[in-house]
VMD Tcl script that draws the C-alpha trace (Angstrom):
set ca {
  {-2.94 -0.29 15.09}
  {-5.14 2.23 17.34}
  {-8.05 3.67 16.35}
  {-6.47 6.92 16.18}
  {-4.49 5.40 13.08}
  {-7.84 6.61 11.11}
  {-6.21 8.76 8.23}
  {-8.55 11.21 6.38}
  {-7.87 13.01 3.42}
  {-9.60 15.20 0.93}
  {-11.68 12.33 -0.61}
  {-10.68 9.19 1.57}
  {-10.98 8.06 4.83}
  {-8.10 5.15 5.32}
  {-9.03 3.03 8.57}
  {-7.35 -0.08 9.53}
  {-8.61 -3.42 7.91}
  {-10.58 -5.96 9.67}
  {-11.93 -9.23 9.34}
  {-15.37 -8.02 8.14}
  {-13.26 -6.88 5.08}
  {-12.66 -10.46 3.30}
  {-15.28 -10.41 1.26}
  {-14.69 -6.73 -0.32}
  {-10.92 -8.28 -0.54}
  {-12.20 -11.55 -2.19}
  {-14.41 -10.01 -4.59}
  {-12.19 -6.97 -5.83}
  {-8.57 -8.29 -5.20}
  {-8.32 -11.56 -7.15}
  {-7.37 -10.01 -10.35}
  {-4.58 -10.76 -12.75}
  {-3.81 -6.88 -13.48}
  {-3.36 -6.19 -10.04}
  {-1.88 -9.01 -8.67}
  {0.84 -9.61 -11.30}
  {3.17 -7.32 -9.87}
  {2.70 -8.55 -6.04}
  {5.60 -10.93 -4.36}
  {3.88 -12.73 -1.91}
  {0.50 -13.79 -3.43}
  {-0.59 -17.28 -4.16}
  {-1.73 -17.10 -8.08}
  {-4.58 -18.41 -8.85}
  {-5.83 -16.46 -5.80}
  {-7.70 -19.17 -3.40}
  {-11.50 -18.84 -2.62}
  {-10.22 -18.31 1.17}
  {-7.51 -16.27 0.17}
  {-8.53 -13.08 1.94}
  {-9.82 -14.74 5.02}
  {-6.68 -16.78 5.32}
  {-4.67 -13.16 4.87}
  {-6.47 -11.56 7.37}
  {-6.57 -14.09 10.19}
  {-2.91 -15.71 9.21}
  {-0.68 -12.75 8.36}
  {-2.17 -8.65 8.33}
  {-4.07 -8.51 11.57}
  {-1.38 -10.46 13.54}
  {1.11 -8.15 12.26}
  {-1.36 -5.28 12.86}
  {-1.49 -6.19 16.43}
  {2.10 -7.16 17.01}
  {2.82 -3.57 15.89}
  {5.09 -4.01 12.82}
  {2.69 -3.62 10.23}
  {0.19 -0.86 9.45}
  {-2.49 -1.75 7.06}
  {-5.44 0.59 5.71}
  {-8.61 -0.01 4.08}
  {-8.76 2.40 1.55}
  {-12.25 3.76 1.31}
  {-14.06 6.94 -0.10}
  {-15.93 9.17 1.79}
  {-18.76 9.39 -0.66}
  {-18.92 5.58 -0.18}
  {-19.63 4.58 2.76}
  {-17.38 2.15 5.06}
  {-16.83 -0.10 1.47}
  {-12.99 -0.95 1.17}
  {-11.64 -0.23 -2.61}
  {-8.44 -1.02 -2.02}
  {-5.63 -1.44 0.84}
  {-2.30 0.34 1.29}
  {0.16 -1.16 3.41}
  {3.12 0.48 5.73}
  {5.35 -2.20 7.39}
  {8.92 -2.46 9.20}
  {11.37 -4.54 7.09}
  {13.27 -4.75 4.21}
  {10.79 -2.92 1.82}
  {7.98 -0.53 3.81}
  {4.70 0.36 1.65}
  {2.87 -1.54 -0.61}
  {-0.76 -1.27 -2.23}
  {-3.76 -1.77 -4.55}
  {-6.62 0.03 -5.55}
  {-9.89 -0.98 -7.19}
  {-9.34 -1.07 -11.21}
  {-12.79 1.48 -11.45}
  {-10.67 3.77 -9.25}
  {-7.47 3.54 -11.02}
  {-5.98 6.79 -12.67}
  {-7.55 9.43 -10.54}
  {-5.16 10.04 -8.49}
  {-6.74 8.46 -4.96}
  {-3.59 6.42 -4.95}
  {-1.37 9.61 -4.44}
  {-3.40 10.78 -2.08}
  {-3.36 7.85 0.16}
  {0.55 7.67 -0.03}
  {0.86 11.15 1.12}
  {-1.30 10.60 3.98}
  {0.54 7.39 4.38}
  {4.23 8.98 4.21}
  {3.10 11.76 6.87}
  {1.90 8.55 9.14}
  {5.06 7.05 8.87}
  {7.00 10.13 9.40}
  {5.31 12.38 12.01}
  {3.76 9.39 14.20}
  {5.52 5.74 13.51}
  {8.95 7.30 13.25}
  {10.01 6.41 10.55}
  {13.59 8.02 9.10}
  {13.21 6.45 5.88}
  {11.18 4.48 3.97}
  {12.77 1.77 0.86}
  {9.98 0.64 -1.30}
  {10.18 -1.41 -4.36}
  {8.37 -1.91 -7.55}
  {8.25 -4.44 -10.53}
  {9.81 -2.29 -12.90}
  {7.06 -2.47 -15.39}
  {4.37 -1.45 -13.07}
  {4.40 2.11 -14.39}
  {1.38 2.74 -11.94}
  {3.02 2.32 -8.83}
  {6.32 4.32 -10.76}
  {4.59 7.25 -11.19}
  {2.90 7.65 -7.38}
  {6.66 7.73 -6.36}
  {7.76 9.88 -8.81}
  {5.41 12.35 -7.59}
  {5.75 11.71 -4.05}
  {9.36 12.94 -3.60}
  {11.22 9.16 -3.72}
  {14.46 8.62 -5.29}
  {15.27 5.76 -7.82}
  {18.28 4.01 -5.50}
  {18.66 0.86 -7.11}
  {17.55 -1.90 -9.65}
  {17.58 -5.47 -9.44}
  {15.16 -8.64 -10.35}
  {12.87 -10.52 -7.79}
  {10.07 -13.16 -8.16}
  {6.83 -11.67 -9.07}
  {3.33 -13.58 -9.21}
  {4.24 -13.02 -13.11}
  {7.69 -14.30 -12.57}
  {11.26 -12.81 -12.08}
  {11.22 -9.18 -13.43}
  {13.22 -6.19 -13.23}
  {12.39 -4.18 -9.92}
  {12.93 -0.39 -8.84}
  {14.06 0.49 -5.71}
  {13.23 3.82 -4.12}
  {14.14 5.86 -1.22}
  {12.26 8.48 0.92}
  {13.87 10.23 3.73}
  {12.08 12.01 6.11}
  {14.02 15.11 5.44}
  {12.87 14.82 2.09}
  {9.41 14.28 2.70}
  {9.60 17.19 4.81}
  {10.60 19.25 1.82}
  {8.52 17.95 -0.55}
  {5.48 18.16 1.83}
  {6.20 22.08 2.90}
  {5.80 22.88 -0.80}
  {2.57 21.24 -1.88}
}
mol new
graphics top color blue
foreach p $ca { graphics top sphere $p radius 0.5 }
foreach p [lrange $ca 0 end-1] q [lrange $ca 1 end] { graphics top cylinder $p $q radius 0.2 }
display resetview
């Protein structure tokens, strides 16, 4: 990531994440309502877990270029991370989490959109496919309302075992026509 990757909306500023962010990510993450519906997350969550996903696996991948990962944070709250949203090349391409106190106001949305026009306008993306546990009605409804399709269903392993997934489509066209109208 550069630091032009900075991404500011009306109430967040989403900057990349960085080592210094571990313990925010320790202390907020580690959660069974919010990690439940996550693939790749070692349940219980380890006392090092955030320092060993920093250092091992997001800034690598930050610096290797395939992944983009923000530090969602509010501008009324200093540099604090509440929650991280995720854009990556691969089979699936956005994926986040938000502080429970911050849950339901919409902050979510907002960092997708700012998210989808990243992906879009700068990393060139032509579509993005993102999945979701099926009963994660959260993460439903921020596509829903950010112009993605319902392509597919299926099952996949979940830190709460196999469950029914969603898989959604955004094209850039799309996105484009969605975006022109809000």
């Amino acid at each position: 990531m550069k630091p032009d990757d900075i991404l500011i909306t009306k109430r967040l500023i989403l900057r990349p994440v960085r080592m210094t962010d571990a313990l925010l990510i320790q202390r907020v993450f580690p959660r069974w309502h919010m990690a439940r519906y996550l693939s790749q997350v070692p349940w219980p969550y380890p006392k090092n877990g955030a320092v060993k996903f920093l250092r091992a696996t997001a800034l690598p991948a930050m610096k290797r270029g395939a992944d983009w990962m923000w530090a969602i944070t509010l501008k009324t709250g200093g540099d604090e991370l509440r929650g991280i949203i995720h854009l990556r090349k691969g089979k699936t391409n956005r994926g986040f989490w938000i502080a429970p106190a911050l849950q339901g106001q919409g902050l979510m949305t907002e960092a997708v959109v700012a998210v989808n026009d990243f992906a879009f306008q700068k990393a060139g993306f032509k579509k993005l496919i993102i999945s979701n546990a099926k009963p994660n009605y959260g993460s439903t409804r921020v596509k829903e309302k950010t112009a993605a399709r319902l392509i597919g269903r299926g099952r996949e392993r979940f830190v709460a075992g196999v469950l029914p997934t969603e898989v959604w489509e955004l094209t850039k066209e799309d996105w484009e026509g969605w975006s022109s109208k809000k």
